[in-house]
C-alpha positions as CSV (number, residue, x, y, z in Angstrom):
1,X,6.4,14.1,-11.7
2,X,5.8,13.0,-8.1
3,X,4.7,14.4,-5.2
4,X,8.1,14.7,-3.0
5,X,11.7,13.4,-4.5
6,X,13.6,10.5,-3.7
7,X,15.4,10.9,-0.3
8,X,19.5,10.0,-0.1
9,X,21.6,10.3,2.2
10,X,25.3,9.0,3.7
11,X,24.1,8.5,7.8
12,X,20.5,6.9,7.6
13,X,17.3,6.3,6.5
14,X,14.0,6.0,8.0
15,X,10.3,5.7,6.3
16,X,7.4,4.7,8.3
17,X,3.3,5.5,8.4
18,X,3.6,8.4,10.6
19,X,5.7,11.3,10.7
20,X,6.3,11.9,14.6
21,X,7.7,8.3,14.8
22,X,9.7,8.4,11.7
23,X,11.4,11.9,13.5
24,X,11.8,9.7,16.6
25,X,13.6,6.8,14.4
26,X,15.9,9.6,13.2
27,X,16.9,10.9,16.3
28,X,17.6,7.5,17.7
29,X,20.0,7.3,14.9
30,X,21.6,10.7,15.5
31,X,22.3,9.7,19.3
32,X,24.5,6.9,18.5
33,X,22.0,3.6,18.0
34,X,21.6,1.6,15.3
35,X,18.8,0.7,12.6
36,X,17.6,-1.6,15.3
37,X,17.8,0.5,18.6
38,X,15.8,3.0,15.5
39,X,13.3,0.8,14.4
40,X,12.2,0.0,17.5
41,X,11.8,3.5,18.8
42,X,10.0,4.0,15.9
43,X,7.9,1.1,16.8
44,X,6.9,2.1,20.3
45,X,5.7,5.5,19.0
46,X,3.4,4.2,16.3
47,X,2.0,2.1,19.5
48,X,1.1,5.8,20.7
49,X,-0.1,7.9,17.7
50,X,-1.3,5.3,15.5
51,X,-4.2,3.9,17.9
52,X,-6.7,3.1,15.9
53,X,-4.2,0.7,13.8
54,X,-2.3,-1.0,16.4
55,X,-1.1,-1.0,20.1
56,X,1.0,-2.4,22.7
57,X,-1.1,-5.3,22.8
58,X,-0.8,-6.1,19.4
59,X,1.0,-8.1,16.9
60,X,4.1,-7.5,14.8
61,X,6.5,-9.6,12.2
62,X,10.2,-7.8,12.2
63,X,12.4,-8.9,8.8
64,X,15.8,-7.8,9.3
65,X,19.7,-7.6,7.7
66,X,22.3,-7.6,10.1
67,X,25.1,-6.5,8.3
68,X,27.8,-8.4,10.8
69,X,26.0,-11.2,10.7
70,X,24.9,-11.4,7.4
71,X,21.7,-13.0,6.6
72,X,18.3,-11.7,7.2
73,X,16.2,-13.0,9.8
74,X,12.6,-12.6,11.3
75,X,11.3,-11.8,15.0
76,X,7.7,-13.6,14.8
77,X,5.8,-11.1,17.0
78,X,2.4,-13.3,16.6
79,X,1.6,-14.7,19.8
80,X,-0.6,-17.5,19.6
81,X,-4.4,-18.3,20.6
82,X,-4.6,-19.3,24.5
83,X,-4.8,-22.8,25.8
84,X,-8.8,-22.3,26.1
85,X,-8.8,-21.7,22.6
86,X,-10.3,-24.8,21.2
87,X,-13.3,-25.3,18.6
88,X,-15.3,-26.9,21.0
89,X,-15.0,-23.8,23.3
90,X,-17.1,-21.4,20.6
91,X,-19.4,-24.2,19.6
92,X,-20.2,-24.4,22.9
93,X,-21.0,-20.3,22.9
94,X,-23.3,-21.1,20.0
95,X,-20.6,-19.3,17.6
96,X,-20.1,-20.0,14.1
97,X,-16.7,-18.5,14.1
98,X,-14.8,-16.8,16.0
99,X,-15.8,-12.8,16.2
100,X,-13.9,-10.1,14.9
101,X,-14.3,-7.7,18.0
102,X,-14.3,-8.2,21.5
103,X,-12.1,-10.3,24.1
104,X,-12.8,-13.8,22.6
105,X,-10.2,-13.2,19.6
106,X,-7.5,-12.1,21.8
107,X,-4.1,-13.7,21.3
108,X,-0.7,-13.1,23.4
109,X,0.1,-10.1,22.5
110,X,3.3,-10.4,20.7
111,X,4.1,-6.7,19.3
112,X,6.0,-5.3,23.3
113,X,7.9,-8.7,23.2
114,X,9.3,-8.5,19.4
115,X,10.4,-4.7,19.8
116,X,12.1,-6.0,23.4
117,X,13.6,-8.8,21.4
118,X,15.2,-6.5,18.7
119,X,17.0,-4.1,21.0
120,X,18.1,-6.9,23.2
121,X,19.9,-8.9,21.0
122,X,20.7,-6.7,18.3
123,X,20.4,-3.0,19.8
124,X,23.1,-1.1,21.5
125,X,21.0,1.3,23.7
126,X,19.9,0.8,27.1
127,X,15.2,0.4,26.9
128,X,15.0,3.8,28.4
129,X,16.5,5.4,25.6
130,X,14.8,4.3,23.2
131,X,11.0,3.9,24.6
132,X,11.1,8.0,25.9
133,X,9.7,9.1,22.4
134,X,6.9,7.0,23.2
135,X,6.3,7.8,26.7
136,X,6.7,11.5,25.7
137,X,3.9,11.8,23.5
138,X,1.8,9.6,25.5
139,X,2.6,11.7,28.4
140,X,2.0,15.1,26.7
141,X,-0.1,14.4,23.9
142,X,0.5,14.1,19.8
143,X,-2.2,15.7,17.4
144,X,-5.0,13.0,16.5
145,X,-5.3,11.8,13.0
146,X,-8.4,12.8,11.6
147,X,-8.8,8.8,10.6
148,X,-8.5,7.7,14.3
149,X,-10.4,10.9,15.4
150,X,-13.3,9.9,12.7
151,X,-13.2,6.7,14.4
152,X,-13.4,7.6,17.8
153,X,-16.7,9.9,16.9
154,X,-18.1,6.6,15.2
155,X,-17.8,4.7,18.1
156,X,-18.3,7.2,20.6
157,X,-21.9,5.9,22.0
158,X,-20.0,2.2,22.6
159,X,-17.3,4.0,24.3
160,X,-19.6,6.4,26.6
161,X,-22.0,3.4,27.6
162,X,-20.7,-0.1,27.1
163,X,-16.5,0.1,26.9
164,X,-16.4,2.9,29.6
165,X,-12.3,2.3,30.1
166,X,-12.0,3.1,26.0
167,X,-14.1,6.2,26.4
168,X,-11.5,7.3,29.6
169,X,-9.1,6.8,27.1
170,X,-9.7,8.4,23.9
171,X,-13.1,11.0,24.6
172,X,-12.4,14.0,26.2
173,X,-14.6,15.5,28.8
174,X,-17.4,12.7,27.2
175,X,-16.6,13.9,23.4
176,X,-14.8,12.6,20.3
177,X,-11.5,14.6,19.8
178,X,-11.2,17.0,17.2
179,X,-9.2,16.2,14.1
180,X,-5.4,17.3,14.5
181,X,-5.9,17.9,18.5
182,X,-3.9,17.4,21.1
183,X,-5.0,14.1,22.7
184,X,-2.9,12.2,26.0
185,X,-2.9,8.8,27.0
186,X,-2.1,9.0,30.7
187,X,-2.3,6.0,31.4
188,X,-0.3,4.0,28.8
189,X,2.6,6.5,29.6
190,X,2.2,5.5,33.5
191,X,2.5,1.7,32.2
192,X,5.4,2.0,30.2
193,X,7.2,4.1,33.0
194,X,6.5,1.8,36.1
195,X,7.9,-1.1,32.9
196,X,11.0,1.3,33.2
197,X,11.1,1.8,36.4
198,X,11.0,-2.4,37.1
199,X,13.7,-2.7,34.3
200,X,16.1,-0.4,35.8
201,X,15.5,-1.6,39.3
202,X,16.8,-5.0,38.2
203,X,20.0,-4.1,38.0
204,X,22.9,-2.4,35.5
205,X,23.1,-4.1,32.6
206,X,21.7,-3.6,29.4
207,X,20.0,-6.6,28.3
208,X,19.4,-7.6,32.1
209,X,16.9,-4.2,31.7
210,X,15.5,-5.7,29.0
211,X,15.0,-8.5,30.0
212,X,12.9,-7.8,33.4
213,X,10.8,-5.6,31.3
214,X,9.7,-8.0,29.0
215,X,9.1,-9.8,32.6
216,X,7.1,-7.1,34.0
217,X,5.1,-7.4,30.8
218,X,4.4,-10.7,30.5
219,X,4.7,-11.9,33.8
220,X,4.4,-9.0,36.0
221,X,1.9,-6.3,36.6
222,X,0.5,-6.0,33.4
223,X,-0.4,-9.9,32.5
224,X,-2.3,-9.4,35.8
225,X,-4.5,-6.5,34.7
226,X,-4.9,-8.3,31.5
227,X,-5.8,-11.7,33.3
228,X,-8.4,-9.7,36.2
229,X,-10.1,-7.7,33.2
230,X,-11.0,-10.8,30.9
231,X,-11.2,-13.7,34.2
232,X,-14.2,-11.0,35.7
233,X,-15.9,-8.9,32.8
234,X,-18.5,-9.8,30.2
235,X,-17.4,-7.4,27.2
236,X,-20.0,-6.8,24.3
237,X,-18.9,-7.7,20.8
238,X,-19.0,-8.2,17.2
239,X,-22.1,-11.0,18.1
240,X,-24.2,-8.5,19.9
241,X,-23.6,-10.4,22.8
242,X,-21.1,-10.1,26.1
243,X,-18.4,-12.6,26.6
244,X,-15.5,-13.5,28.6
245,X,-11.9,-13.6,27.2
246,X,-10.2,-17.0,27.1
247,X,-6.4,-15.1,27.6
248,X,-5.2,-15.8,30.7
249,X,-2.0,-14.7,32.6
250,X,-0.3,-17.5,32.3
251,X,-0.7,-18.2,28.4
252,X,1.3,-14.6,28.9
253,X,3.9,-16.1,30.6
254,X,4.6,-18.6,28.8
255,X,5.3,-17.1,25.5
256,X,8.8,-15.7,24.1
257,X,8.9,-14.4,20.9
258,X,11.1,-16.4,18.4
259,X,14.1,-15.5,15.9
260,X,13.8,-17.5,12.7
261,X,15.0,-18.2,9.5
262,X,12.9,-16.2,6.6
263,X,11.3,-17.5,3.7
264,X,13.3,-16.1,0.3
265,X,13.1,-16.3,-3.5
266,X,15.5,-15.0,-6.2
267,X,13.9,-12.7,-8.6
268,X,15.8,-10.6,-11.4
269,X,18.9,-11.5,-9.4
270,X,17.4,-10.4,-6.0
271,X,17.1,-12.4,-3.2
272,X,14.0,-11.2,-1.4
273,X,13.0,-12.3,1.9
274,X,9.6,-12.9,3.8
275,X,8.1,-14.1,7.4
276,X,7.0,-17.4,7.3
277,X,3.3,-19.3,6.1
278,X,1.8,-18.4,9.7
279,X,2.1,-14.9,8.1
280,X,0.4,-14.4,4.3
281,X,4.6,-13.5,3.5
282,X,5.0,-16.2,0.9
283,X,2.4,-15.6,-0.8
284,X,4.7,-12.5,-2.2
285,X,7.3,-15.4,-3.2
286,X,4.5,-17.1,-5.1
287,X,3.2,-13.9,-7.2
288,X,7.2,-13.4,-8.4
289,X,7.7,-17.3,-9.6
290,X,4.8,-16.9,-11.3
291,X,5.8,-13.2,-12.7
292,X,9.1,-14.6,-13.3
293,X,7.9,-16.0,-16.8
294,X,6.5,-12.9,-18.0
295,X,8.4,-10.1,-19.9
296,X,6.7,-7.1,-17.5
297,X,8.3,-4.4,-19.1
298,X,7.9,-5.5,-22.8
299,X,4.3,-4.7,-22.1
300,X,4.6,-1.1,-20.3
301,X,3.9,-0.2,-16.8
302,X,0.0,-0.2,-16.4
303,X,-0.8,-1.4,-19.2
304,X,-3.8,-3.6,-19.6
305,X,-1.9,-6.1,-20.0
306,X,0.9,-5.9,-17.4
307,X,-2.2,-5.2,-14.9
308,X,-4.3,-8.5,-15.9
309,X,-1.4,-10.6,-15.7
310,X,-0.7,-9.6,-12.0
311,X,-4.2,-9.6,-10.7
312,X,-4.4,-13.3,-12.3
313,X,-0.9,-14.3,-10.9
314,X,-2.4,-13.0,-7.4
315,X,-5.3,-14.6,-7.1
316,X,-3.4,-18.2,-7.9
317,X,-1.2,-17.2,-5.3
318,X,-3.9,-16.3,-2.7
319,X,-5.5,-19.5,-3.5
320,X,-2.5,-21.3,-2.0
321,X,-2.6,-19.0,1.1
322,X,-5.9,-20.1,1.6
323,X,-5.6,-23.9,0.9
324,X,-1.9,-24.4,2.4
325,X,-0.7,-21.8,4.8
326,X,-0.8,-22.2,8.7
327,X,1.5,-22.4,11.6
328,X,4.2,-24.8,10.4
329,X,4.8,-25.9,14.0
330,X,0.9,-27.2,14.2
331,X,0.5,-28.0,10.2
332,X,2.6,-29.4,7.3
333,X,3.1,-26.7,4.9
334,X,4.3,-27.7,1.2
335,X,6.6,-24.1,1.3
336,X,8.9,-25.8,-1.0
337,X,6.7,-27.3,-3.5
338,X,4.4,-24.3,-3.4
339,X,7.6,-22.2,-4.0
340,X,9.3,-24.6,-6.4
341,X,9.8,-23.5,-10.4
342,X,8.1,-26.3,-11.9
343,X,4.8,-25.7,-9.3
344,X,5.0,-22.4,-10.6
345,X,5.4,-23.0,-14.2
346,X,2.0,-25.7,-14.1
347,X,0.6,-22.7,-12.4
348,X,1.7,-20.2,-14.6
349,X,-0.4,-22.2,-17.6
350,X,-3.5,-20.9,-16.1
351,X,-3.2,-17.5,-16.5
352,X,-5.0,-17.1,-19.9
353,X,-6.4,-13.5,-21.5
354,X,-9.7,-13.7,-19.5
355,X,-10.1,-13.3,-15.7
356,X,-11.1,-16.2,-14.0
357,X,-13.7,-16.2,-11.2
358,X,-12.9,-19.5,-9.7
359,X,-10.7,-20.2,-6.8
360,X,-8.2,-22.8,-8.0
361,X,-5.5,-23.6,-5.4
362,X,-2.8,-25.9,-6.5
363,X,-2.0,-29.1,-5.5
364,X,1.6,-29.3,-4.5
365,X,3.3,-32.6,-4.1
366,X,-0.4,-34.0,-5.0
367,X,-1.8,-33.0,-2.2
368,X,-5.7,-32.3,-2.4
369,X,-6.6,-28.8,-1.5
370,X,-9.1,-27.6,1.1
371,X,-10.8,-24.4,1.6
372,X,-13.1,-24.4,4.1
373,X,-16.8,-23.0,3.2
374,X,-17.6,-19.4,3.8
375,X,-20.9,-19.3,5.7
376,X,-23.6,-15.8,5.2
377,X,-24.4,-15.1,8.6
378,X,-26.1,-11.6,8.4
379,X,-24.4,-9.0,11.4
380,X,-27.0,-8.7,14.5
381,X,-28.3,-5.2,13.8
382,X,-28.5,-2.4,16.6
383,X,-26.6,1.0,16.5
384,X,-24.2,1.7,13.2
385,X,-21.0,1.3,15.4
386,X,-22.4,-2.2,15.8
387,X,-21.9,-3.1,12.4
388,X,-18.7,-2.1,12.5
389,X,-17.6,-4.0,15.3
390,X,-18.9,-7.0,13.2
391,X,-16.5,-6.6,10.3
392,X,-12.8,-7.4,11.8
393,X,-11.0,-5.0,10.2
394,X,-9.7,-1.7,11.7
395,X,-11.1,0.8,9.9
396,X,-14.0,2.4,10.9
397,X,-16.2,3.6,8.2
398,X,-18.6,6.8,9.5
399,X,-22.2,6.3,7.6
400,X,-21.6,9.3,4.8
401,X,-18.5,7.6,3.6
402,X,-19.4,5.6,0.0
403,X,-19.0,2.0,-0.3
404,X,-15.9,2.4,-2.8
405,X,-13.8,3.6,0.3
406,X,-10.9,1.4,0.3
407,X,-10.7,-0.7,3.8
408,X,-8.2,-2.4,5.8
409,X,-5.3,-0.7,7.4
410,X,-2.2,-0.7,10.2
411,X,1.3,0.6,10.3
412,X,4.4,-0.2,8.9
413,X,8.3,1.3,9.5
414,X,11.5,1.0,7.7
415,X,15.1,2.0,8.9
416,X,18.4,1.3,7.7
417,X,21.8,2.6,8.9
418,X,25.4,3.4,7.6
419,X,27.0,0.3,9.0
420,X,24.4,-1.8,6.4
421,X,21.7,-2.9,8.9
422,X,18.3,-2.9,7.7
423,X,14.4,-3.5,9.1
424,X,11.4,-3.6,7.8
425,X,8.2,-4.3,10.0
426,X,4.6,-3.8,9.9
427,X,3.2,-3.3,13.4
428,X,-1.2,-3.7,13.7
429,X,-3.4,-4.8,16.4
430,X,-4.8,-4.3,19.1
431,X,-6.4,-1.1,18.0
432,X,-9.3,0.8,19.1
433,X,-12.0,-0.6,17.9
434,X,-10.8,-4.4,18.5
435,X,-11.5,-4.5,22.1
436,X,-11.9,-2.3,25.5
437,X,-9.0,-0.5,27.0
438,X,-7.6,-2.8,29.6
439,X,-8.3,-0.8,33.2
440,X,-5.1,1.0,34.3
441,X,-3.1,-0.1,31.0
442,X,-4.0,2.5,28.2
443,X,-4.8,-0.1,25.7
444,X,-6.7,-2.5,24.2
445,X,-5.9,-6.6,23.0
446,X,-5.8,-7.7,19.9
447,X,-8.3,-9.6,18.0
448,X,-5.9,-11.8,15.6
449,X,-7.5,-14.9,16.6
450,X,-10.6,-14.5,14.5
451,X,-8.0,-14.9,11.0
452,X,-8.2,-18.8,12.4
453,X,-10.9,-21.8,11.1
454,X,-13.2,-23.1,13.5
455,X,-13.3,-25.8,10.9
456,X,-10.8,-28.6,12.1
457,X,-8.3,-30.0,10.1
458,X,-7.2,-27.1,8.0
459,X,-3.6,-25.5,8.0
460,X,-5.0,-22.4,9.7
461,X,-7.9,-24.3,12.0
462,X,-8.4,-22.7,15.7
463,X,-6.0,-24.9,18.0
464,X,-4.6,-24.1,20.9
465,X,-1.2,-22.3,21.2
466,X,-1.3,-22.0,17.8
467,X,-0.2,-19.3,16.0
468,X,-3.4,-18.0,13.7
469,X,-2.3,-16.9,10.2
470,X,-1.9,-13.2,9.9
471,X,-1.7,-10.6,7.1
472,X,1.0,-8.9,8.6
473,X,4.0,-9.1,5.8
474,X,7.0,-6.6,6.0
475,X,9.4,-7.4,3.2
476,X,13.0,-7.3,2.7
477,X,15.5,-7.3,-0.7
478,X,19.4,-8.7,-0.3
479,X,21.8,-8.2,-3.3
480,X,25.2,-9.7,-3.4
481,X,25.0,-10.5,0.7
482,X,24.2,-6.7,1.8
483,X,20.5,-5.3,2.5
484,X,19.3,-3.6,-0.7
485,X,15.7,-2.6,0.0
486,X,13.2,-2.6,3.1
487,X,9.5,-2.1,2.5
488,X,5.8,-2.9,3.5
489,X,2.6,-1.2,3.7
490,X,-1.0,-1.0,5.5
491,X,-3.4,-2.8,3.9
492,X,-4.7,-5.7,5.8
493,X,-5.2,-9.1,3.0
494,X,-3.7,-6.1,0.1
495,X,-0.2,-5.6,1.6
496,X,0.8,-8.2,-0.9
497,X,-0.8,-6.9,-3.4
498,X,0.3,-3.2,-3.0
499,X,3.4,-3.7,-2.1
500,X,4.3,-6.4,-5.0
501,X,3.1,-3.1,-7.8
502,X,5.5,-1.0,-5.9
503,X,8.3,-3.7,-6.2
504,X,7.5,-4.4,-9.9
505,X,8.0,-0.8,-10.1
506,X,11.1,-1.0,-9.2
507,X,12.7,-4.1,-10.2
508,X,10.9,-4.4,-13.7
509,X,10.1,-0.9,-15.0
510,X,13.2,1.0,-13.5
511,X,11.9,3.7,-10.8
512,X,13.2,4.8,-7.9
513,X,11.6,4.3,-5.1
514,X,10.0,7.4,-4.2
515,X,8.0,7.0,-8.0
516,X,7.8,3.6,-7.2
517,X,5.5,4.4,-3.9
518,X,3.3,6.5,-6.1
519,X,2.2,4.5,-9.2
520,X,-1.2,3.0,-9.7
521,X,-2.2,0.7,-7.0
522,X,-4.9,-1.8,-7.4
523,X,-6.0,-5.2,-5.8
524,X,-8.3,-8.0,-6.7
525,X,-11.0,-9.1,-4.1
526,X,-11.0,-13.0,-5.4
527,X,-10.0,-14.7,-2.2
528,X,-12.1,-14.1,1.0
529,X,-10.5,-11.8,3.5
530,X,-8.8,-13.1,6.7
531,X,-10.9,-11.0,8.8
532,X,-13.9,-12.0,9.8
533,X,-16.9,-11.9,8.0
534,X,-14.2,-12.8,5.1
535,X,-16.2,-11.4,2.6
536,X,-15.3,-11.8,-1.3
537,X,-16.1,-10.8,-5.1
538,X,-14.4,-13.3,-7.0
539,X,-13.8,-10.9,-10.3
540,X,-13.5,-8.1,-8.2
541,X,-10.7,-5.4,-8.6
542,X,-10.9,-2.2,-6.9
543,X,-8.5,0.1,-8.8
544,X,-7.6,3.7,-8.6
545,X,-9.4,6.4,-10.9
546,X,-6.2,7.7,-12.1
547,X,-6.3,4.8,-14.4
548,X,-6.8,5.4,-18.2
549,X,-9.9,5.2,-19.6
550,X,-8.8,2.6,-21.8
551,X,-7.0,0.6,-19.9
552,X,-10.1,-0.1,-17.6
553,X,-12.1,-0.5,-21.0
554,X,-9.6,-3.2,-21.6
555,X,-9.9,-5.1,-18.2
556,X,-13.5,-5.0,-18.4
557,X,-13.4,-6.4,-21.7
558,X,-11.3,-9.2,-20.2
559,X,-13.6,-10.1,-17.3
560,X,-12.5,-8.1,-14.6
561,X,-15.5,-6.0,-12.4
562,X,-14.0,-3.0,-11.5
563,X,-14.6,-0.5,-8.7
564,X,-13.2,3.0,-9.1
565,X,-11.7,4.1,-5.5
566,X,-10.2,7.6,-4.9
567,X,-7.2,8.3,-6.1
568,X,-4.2,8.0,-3.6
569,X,-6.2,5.8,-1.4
570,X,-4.4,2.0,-1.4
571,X,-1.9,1.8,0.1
572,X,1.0,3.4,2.2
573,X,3.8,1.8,0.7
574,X,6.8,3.1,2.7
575,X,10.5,1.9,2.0
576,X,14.4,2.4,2.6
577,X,17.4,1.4,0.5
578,X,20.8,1.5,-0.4
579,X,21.8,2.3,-4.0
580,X,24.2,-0.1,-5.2
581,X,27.9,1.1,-6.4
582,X,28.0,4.5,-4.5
583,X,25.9,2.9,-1.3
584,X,23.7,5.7,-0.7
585,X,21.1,5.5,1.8
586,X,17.4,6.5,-0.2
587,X,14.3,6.5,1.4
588,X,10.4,6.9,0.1
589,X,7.0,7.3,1.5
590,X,3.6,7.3,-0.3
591,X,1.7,10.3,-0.1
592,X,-1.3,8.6,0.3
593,X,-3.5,9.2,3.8
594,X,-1.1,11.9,4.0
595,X,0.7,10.9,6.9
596,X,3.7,8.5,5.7
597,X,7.0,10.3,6.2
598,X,10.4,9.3,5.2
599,X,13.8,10.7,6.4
600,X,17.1,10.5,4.6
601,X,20.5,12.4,6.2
C-alpha cells in the first residue's frame, strides 16, 4: 500500500516540494507554455512560500530534455564567490573558515538568472506570465509552513534586535506567525513588479523582456541595494561577531549564468544525467558504477544486505567528492577516470561484509588524494538561535526537538509536457536564516560560499570567482533519446543518497514511482558535511524506524551505528515521467513533511 497512487496523465506532469507552486506549474501548462515556461513558474513561487529553504537570492542547478533538440543540458545557477573572496581576506578576520551565516558567505546569486535563462531560450511565454503566481502570493499572502513558521519563532529575538529588516519581513506586528497563517511579503512582490515593469518598458519582444530584467537584476536597482547593504553594514553572524559582506555590485554584473553539457552514465540501459563536479551531481554516477556489479534484486529490497552494500558504495563515492570535485574551470577534475569501469571495479573490491569507518578516496589516474583536515572549533555560545546560526544548514531546530531529527533541507520541482520536454531542479539558498533581508528587496543572500576550503590547493579551495561546490543535484533519466524520468529531493549532502534508494527502487526492484518515493530512506554520515561546521560520524547511518527489527540487527552486526529517525522524515523525493510504449505522463511526490505535491492531467 502507499499513501496516494501513481499519477498519469496524456497533457502534463508536475511534482515539486510545495503544493501552491506545483498548482502554479499546472496552470502554466494549461495556458499554453511548455515544461520550461512551467518549471520556472513553479520556480519563482517556491522563491515565495518556501522561505526558509531558498529565495531569490539563492542558488539553483536546472537539468533539462528538450525534446527538439534532443539531448539534456544544465543551466548552472551557482554564482561564484566575489573577487574579494580570497583566503587571505578571512585569515586576515582571524577566521578559520568561512562562516555558515551572515554576509561573508554570500555568492552571486544565481537562482533569478537560471529561471530567466530557462524561459528565454527555451520558454514560449512572455516573464510576466509566468512570474504573476509568484508576485500573487507575495502580494496577498500564502499560509506559512509550520517548518518555516517554527523557524521564524526560533529566531525571532535575532530578527526583533539584531536583523531588524528580517523581522519586517517575516514577524508580524513584532511576533512569529502562526503555523498555516496567512503571511505577505510586500516587499519582494514590489521588487519583482518594478523587475516587470523595467522589462516591459524595454520594449516588445519576448526575450528583449527577459533580457532587461535579468539587467534590472543584476545590474540595475537591485545589485545596488545589494551593494549599499553589505558596502555600509556590519551584520552579526555564525562567529558571534559583525562583519561586512565581500559581494559587491559589480561581481553582480558581471555574472551570466551558463548552459552546459551534463555529466551521464548508462545504467540498466538508462542514460542518466547530472550537473557537473562544482555540484556533488557525479557523485550519483559514481554510487551506480559501483552498484552496477551487484545483483540488487537477487538480494530483496531492504534487505540487510541490499542496504550495506549501498551505504558502502556511498561512502566510496563521497570520498571522491571530497578528494576530487571542484569547479572544473579553476581545478582539474579526473570526471572520467573517477567515472571510468575499471576505477570502479578497483573500487568495487573494497566493499567487503563489514562497514568501514575509514575515509578512502581513490586515486584516479594515480593521482594522490587530499582531504583537507577538519578542525573542532567549539560555536561561540550566547542565545540558542545563536547556535543555530553557527551550523550552515537551513533548518532550524527549536530546543524540544530530539537530536535524531533529521537535518538539511531546500526545494526541488519537476515538470514534463506532452511534446516530451522535461526539467528537474532543485532550488535552495538564500533562506531565512542565512542572512538579513536585503532593505527594500524582501529577501536575504545566500551563504553557499562557506561549502569552499580556506585550505589552498584543493579542488574546492576558496578562490575568487570561483564557483564553491554545492550539494544542489537535480537528476535526470533519457531512454532511447526521449526524457524518461525527472527527479530530486531536499536534503542538503543526502540528496544523493535519498534520491539514489528511490531510483534503485525503480530501476532494480520494479516500482512505480509513486512506491518508489515512499520506501525506506536511509543515509550514512561517513563523509563530513559541506556546510559548515562539516561535522561527521564515520559508521554513522541514520535510518528510518520502519525498518525491520532484523534488518537493523543485521547492520549492527556488520558495523554500522545506527540512529533511528522518525518515520517519513528523509527525504522529499519528488519526480515526473513518461511510461515507455503507451508514453504516459506519471508523476509522484513523497509524503513526507507533508507538503510535496504532484500533478498529473
Amino acid at each position: 500500500m502507499t499513501t496516494r497512487p501513481e499519477l498519469r496523465g496524456t497533457f502534463g506532469a508536475v511534482a515539486s516540494t510545495h503544493w501552491l507552486a506545483s498548482a502554479a506549474g499546472m496552470a502554466t501548462l494549461e495556458a499554453g507554455g511548455n515544461a520550461f515556461d512551467a518549471a520556472a513558474a513553479t520556480g519563482f513561487v517556491l522563491q515565495v512560500v518556501e522561505p526558509h529553504l531558498n529565495g531569490p537570492g539563492g542558488d539553483v542547478p536546472i537539468l533539462f530534455f528538450d525534446a527538439a533538440a534532443g539531448h539534456a543540458r544544465v543551466i548552472c545557477g551557482q554564482g561564484p564567490m566575489p573577487q574579494a573572496a580570497t583566503p587571505a581576506a578571512f585569515r586576515a578576520l582571524g577566521l578559520p573558515r568561512i562562516p555558515g551565516s551572515g554576509l561573508l558567505p554570500a555568492t552571486v546569486p544565481g537562482a533569478f538568472g537560471a529561471w530567466l535563462q530557462l524561459l528565454e531560450e527555451h520558454g514560449t511565454m512572455r516573464l510576466g506570465q509566468v512570474l504573476q503566481y509568484a508576485v500573487g502570493y507575495a502580494a496577498d499572502g500564502y499560509p506559512v509552513l509550520p517548518k518555516a513558521a517554527e523557524a521564524i519563532a526560533v529566531l525571532a529575538e535575532l530578527f526583533r534586535e539584531e536583523w531588524t529588516e528580517s523581522g519586517r519581513t517575516y514577524l508580524v506586528d513584532g511576533a512569529p506567525p502562526r503555523p498555516r497563517s496567512r503571511l505577505r511579503n510586500p516587499a519582494l512582490a514590489e521588487t519583482y513588479r518594478r523587475i516587470l515593469k523595467e522589462a516591459e518598458a524595454a520594449g516588445p519582444g519576448r526575450e528583449q523582456q527577459i533580457r532587461a530584467a535579468h539587467q534590472a537584476f543584476y545590474g540595475g536597482f537591485v545589485a545596488e541595494a545589494i551593494d549599499a547593504h553589505l558596502r555600509g553594514t556590519d551584520v552579526l553572524d555564525a562567529t558571534g561577531r559583525r562583519h561586512r559582506g565581500l559581494l559587491t555590485g559589480d561581481d553582480m554584473a558581471r555574472w551570466e549564468p551558463r548552459t552546459e553539457a551534463t555529466v551521464s552514465r548508462a545504467y540498466r540501459g538508462l542514460e542518466v544525467h547530472k550537473p557537473g563536479p562544482w555540484s556533488q551531481g557525479p557523485v550519483f554516477l559514481q554510487q551506480l558504477a559501483l552498484l552496477e556489479g551487484f545483483d540488487l534484486a537477487a538480494m530483496g529490497l531492504d534487505s540487510a544486505g541490499h542496504l550495506h552494500t549501498v551505504i558502502e558504495c556511498a561512502k566510496l563515492a563521497y570520498a571522491d567528492r571530497e578528494a576530487w570535485y571542484g569547479d572544473p574551470d579553476f581545478t582539474d577534475v579526473p570526471l572520467a577516470a573517477l567515472l571510468s569501469d575499471d576505477y570502479a571495479d578497483d573500487r568495487r573490491r573494497l566493499v567487503g561484509d563489514r562497514a568501514c569507518d575509514t575515509l578512502r578516496p581513490g586515486a584516479p589516474e594515480g593521482r594522490p588524494p587530499h582531504i583537507p583536515p577538519l578542525d573542532r572549533a567549539e560555536p561561540p555560545g550566547g542565545p540558542y538561535w545563536q547556535g543555530q546560526l553557527y551550523d550552515g544548514l537551513p533548518t532550524v531546530v527549536p530546543p524540544v526537538v530530539a537530536a535524531t531529527e533529521a537535518r538539511g533541507d531546500t526545494c526541488c520541482l519537476t515538470v514534463t509536457d506532452r511534446h516530451g520536454n522535461m526539467v528537474a531542479a532543485t532550488p535552495s539558498g538564500g533562506w531565512l536564516k542565512s542572512s538579513p533581508v536585503v532593505p527594500g528587496l524582501g529577501f536575504p543572500l545566500g551563504t553557499r560560499g562557506q561549502m569552499a576550503w580556506l585550505e589552498e590547493g584543493h579542488p574546492n579551495s576558496l578562490a575568487p570567482g570561483k564557483r564553491p561546490r554545492t550539494t544542489l543535484s537535480p537528476t535526470l533519466v533519457v531512454q532511447d533519446g526521449r526524457a524518461r524520468l525527472a527527479f530530486g529531493t531536499p536534503g542538503g549532502d543526502q540528496q544523493d543518497q535519498w534520491t539514489l534508494g528511490f531510483f534503485l527502487a525503480h530501476a532494480d526492484f520494479g516500482l512505480d514511482l509513486q512506491r518508489a518515493t515512499e520506501t525506506l530512506a536511509l543515509h550514512s554520515e561517513h563523509v563530513p558535511s559541506s556546510f559548515t561546521p562539516r561535522t561527521h560520524r564515520p559508521l554513522g547511518v541514520r535510518i528510518e524506524s520502519r525498518r525491520s527489527d532484523e534488518v537493523a540487527a543485521d547492520l549492527t552486526r556488520r558495523g554500522h551505528v545506527l540512529v533511528s529517525v522518525p518515520d517519513w522524515s528523509l527525504g522529499k523525493v519528488c519526480a515526473v515521467g513518461v511510461e515507455p510504449g503507451e508514453g504516459l505522463l506519471l508523476a509522484a511526490a513523497s509524503p513526507r513533511g507533508e507538503q510535496a505535491y504532484a500533478i498529473a492531467r
